[in-house]
N, C-alpha and C positions, 0 to 999 in steps of 0.2 A: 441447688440440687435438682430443681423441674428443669432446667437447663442441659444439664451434664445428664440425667434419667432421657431427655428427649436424643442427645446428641447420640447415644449408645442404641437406641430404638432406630434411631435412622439408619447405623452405621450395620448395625445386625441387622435389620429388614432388606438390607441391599444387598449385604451379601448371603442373605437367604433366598433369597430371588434368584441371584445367579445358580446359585442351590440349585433350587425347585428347577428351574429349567434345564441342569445337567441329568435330573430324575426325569424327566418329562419324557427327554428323549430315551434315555435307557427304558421309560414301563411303556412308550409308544413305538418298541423293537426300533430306536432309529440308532442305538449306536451297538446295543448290546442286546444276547438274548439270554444274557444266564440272573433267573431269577431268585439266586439266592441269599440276594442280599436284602430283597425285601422283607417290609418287617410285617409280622402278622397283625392282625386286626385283634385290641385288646390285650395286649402285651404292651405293658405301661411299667418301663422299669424304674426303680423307683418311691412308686407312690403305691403304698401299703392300698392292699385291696381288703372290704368293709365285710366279715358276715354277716348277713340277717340275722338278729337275735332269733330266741326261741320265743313261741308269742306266749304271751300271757291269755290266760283261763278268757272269757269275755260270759261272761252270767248274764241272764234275762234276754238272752235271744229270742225273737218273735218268729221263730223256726225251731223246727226238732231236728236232732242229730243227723237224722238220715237224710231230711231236705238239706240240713248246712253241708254232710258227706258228699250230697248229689252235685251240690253248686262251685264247691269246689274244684271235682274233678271236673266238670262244664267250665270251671273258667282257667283250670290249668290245659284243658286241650284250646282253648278262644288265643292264650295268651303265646303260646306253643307257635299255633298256626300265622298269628298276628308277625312272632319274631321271626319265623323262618322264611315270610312273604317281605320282611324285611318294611312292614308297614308301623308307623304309629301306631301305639293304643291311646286312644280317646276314650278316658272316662265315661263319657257319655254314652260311645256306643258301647263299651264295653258293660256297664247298667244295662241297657237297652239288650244286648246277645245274649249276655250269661244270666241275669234276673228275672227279665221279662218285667212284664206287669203286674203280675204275683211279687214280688219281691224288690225289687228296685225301690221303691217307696218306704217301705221297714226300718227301723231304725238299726244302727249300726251293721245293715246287713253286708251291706258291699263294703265297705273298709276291712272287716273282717273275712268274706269270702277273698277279698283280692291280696290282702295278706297273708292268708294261708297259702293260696295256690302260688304266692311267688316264692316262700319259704320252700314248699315243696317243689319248686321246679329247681330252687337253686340247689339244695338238697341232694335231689337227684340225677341233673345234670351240670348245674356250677354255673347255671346262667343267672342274671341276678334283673333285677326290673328296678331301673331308675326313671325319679322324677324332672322333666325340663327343668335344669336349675333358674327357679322365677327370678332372682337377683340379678341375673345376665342376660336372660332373656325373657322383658317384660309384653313382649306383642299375645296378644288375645290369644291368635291360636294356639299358642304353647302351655294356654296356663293351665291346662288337664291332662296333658300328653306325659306318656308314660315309653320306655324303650328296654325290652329285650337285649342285656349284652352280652355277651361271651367274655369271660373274664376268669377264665384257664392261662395261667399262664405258660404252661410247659408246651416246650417249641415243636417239638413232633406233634401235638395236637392240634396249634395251629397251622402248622402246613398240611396237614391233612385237611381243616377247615376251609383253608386256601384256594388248594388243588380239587378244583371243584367246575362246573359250565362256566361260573361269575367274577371267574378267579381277573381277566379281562378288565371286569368292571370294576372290580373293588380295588385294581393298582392303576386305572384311571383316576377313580375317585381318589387317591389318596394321594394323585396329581394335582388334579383340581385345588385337592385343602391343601396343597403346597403353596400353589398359587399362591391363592387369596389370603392365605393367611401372612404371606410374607413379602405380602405383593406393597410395592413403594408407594399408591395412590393417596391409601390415608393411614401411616404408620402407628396412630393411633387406636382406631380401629380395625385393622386389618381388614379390610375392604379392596374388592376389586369391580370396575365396572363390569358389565357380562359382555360386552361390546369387544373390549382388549383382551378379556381370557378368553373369546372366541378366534381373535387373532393370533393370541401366542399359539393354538395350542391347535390353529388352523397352519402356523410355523412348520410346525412340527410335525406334521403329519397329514394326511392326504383324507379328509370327508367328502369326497364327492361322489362314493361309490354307496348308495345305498344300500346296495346289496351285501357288497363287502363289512361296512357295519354294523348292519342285521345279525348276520354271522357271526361277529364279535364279541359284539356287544348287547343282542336280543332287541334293540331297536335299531330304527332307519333312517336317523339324523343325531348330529350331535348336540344340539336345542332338544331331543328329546331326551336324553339322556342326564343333562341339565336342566330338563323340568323334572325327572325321576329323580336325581338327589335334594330337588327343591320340595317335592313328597314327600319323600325318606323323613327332610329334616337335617340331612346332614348338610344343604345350605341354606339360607335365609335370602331369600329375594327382594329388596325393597328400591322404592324410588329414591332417588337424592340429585340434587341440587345442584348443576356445575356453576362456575363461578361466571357462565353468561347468562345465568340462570335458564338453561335450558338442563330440563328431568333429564334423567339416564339411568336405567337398571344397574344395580350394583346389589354383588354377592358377596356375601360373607360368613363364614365356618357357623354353621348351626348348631343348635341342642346335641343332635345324638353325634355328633363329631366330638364335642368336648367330652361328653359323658363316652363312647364308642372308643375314642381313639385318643384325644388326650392334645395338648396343644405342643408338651417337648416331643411326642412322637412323631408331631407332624415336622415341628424343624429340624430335629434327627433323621428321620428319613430324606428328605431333600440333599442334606449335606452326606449320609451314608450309601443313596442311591446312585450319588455320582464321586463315590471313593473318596469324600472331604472328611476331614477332620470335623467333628461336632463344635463349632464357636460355642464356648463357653460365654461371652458375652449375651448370646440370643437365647441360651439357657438360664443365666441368672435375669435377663429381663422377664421372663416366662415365670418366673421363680418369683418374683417382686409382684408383676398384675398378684398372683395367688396370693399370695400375704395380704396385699393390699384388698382385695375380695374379702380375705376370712375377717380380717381387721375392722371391715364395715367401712370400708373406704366407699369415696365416693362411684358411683356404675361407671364402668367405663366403657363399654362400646356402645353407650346411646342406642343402644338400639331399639326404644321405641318411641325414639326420636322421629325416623320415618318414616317413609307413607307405606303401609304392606302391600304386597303384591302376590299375588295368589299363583 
């Protein structure tokens, strides 16, 4: 059955690749310019979306109401500002912003201010705050990181979200996790060098206009742009190994992509960006890693196997 599970990985990462490359060109205007087959960011069909419960009472707080009232709204405007710059929350800074040196220290203070102000952000505008899932992704820096998601599903709300300055950048990016994630290098863990996704996607389309770029896409190379998602989180940058054993950078789908965008929406859009029928085969393999996850299967994409890379 590892046999026949491998042969169906290879035979659906190949043709998701060709996928992703008929997408590439449609969101990098090379063959088409009507963007309405994109799919919005957080539109996960599907997979039942979680409320935040209601919190329960927390007694013996080493704060009074009005400090806990004050820290709150302090960390639902931190949390606010963190999601809409499209940055990680780091626990650490986020103790550090919202508590200070008065409070940070206190016991149960920050799990309970950072739980309320995510109930009430989702509450109030339906965004919800997840945790890096640590079972997938065990490298250090994720293990406090925290992501802001939009998790509306109604379609006029996301192309309103869409239709925006970064609208550019976020149907790049959603190239990019095309790529790598269905990219044939290591079908296992959906890994792409950064070396050959610079080639494809230098294929594809023309970087040598800084300026031009700029304009686009708010920076002035496409290395920068692919350190900004390696920021974000939405890739994972680490060293690996070729088999002349010489290092090579290689990416692959980070924290807030799984949690953000989802892994069937990423091989859905490839094959829907370029007018393909959705393979049901690369959906039931998508379908299996998750069982196999929830199951307490073994980790599968090693990924803190690696060397990090910053």
């Amino acid at each position: 059955s590892s046999s026949s599970s491998s042969s169906s990985s290879s035979s659906s990462s190949s043709s998701s690749s060709s996928a992703a490359a008929a997408a590439a060109r449609a969101a990098l205007g090379e063959e088409s310019e009507d963007e309405s087959e994109f799919v919005g960011f957080g539109v996960q069909p599907g997979e039942p979306l979680k409320k935040r419960q209601a919190l329960a009472p927390v007694d013996n707080l080493p704060i009074t109401a009005d400090e806990r009232s004050k820290l709150v709204s302090k960390a639902m405007r931190y949390l606010v500002m963190m999601g809409n710059a499209g940055e990680p929350i780091k626990g650490t800074a986020f103790r550090e912003a919202v508590l200070g040196e008065e409070y940070r220290k206190k016991q149960k203070v920050a799990k309970t201010v950072l739980d309320e102000a995510a109930l009430n952000i989702e509450n109030l505008f339906g965004y919800q705050l997840h945790q890096a899932p640590a079972d997938h992704f065990t490298q250090s820096k994720f293990k406090d990181s925290y992501y802001l998601v939009n998790k509306i599903r109604d379609g006029a709300h996301c192309a309103r979200v869409n239709a925006t300055d970064g609208a550019a950048t976020r149907g790049l990016l959603m190239v990019v996790l095309s790529f790598v994630y269905c990219s044939n290098y290591d079908n296992s863990n959906h890994k792409m060098p950064e070396k050959e996704l610079k080639k494809q996607l230098g294929n594809l389309h023309k970087w040598d206009s800084a300026k031009a770029t700029q304009e686009t896409f708010g920076v002035s190379s496409l290395q920068d742009i692919l350190d900004l998602f390696v920021k974000q989180h939405y890739l994972v940058r680490e060293k690996d190994t070729r088999a002349d054993h010489q290092k090579e950078s290689v990416l692959e789908a980070g924290p807030r992509a799984f949690i953000e965008i989802g892994r069937k929406q990423l091989v859905s859009f490839s094959y829907q960006a370029a007018g393909m029928d959705v393979d049901p085969v690369a959906i039931q393999a998508i379908e299996d890693e998750q069982a196999e996850e929830e199951g307490g299967g073994e980790d599968e994409e090693g990924s803190g196997d690696g060397e990090e890379e910053s």
